[in-house]
Every structure is written in structure tokens, then in C-alpha cells.
C-alpha positions in Angstrom: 35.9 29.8 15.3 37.0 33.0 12.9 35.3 35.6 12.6 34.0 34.7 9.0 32.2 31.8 10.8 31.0 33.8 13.5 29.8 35.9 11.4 28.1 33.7 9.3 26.8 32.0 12.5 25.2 35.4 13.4 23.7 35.8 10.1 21.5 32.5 10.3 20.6 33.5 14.1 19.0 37.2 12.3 17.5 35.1 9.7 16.1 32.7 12.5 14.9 35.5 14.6 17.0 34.2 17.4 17.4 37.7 18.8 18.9 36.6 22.3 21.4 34.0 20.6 22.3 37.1 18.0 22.8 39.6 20.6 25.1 37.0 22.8 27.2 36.6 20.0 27.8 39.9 19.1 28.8 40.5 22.6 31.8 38.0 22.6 33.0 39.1 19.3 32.5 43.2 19.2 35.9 43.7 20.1 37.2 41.3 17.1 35.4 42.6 15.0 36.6 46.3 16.1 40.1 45.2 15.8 40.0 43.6 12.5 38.7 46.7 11.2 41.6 48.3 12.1 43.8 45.7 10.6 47.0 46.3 8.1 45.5 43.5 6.0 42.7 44.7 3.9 41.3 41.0 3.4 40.8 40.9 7.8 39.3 44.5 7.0 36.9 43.4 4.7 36.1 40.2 7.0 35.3 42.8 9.5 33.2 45.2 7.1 31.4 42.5 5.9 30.5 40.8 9.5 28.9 44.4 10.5 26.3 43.5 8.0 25.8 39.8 9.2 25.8 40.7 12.6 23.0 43.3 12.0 25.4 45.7 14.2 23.8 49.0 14.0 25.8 50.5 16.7 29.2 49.9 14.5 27.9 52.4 11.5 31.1 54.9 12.3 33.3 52.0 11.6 31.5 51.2 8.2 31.8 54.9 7.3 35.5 54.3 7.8 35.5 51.0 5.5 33.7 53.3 3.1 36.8 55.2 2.7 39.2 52.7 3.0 41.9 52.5 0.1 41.0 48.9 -0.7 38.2 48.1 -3.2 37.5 45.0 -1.6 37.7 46.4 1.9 34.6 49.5 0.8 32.6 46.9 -1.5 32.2 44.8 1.6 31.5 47.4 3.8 28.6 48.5 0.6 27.4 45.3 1.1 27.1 45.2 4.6 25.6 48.9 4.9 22.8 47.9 2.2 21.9 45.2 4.6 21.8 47.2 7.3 19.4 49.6 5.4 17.0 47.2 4.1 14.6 48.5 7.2 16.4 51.9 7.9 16.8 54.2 5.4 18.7 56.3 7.9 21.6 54.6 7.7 22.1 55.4 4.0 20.9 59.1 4.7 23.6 59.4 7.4 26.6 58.5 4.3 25.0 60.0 1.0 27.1 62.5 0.1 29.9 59.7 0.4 27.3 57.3 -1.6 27.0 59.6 -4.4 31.0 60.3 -4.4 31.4 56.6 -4.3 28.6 55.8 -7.1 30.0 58.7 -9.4 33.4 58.8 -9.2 35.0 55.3 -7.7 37.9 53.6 -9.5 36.4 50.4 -9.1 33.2 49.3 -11.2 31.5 47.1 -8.6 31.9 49.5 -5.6 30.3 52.1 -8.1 27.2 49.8 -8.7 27.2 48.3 -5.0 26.6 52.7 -3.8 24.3 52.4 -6.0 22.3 49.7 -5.1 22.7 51.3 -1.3 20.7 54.1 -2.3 18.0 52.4 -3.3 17.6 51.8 0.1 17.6 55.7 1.4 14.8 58.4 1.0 14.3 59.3 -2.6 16.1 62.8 -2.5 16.1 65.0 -5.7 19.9 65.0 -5.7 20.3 61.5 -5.7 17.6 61.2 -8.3 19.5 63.3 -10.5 23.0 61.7 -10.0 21.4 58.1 -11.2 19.7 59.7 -14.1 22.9 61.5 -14.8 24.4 58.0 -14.7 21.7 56.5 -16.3 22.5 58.2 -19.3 26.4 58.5 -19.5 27.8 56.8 -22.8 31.2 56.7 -21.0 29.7 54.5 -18.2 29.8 50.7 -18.2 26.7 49.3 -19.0 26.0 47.4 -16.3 26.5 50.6 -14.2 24.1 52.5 -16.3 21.4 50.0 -16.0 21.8 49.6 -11.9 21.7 53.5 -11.9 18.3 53.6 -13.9 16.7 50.7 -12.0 17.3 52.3 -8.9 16.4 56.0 -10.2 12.9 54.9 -11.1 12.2 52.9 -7.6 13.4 56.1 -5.9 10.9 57.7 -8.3 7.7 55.7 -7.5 8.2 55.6 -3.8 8.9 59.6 -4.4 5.5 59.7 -5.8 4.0 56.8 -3.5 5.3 59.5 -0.7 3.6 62.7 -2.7 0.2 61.1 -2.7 -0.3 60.0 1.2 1.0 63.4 1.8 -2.5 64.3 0.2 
């Protein structure tokens, strides 16, 4: 089995709810899963980035951090993908990376890994700064369009559940 298919394997036992299975499997193929990471070939790096996510592996968040910052487009979109996953429940993951979010969302080469950070922090605590990054965003003629409209969708949910949050304060 690769680790594509384990990962996929692991992603149907979360879905299931098959908590033992899940953790069994992720057992047997942490240390893969580490050393793809650390691979020359950014496609086995993205494998790995992405198979964080479908694993549910919290503990590995350092090592998504790193995939963040890795030189290959391919390599941080999958690790995006597999941190928005991993936020879903958690907003603290996202908190523990937003400065990086917001460098990634505002200034990345690459369009998708611009819109995937954003999408991400949708998933953190509506802080003002991020707020005013998407609306910045939001409303940048320069931007691609698709960009702008991910960055305003996620500005107003941050929003409401910023006002949500105001009024059980009260």
C-alpha cells in the first residue's frame, strides 16, 4: 500500500468514526509520512502534506507549518488543504499560522494557494486584522476575481460569527 492509499484509507476510517482502526493506522505509517515530508521530490511532499489532513494528525502541525513554506506550490496548497481540514473543529490550528496565512493569502505567487489561505481562515477566530486583509482583498482591482470573491465570502462569515461572538458576550 502507498501512502496515498493509506491515506485515503485513513480518511474513510475518520469519516466512519472508526477511531481505533484510525489511530492503528497512523501508528504504522507516522514515520512515512515524516519522511516523505522531508523528501527531494515535491510531489512525495505533497503526498505527505496532504495525508496529515486525511489522517486527522494533529500532532504533525510543525510539519504542516513547514509545507506551508515549502518552495513548491503544489507542496503548500496541499498542505492548505490539509490544515483547513484539520481546522474544521479547531480554530487553533489556523491561530497558531496566521501571520503566515495572511502572507500566504496576500502576497503568494500562485492563485490557488492565495485562495486555499483564504479559505483556511475562515476556519480561525474572526480577528480585526484578518478582517481587514480580506476586505482589503475583497476590494483590490489588481486581484483575480475569483480571489476577490473567496476573500469577501470569507470576510463576512468572520463578520457574523464576530458579531454572533459580541452578543453572547452580553
Amino acid at each position: 500500500m502507498t501512502l496515498a492509499e493509506a491515506a485515503a484509507r485513513a480518511d474513510e476510517l475518520a469519516e466512519a468514526g472508526s477511531e481505533q482502526e484510525l489511530s492503528r493506522l497512523r501508528a504504522e505509517w507516522s514515520d512515512e509520512i515524516e519522511a516523505a515530508a522531508r523528501n527531494a521530490d515535491y510531489r512525495e511532499r505533497a503526498v505527505a502534506y496532504r495525508a496529515i489532513g486525511q489522517f486527522r494528525f494533529r500532532q504533525k502541525t510543525e510539519l504542516l507549518r513547514r509545507g506551508l513554506e515549502d518552495e513548491s506550490p503544489s507542496c503548500r496548497g496541499s498542505a492548505l488543504v490539509s490544515l483547513e481540514r484539520l481546522s474544521r473543529d479547531s480554530p487553533g490550528v489556523v491561530n497558531a499560522v496566521r501571520p503566515l496565512l495572511h502572507k500566504l493569502a496576500n502576497a503568494d505567487g500562485n492563485q490557488a494557494v492565495r485562495r486555499l489561505a483564504i479559505v483556511c481562515l475562515k476556519n480561525g477566530s474572526p480577528q480585526r486584522e484578518t478582517i481587514v486583509l480580506l476586505d482589503g482583498l475583497a476590494g483590490d482591482d489588481e486581484v483575480d476575481t475569483e480571489l476577490r470573491k473567496a476573500a469577501a465570502g470569507v470576510a463576512q462569515a468572520l463578520k457574523r460569527r464576530q458579531t454572533q461572538q459580541a452578543q453572547q458576550k452580553r
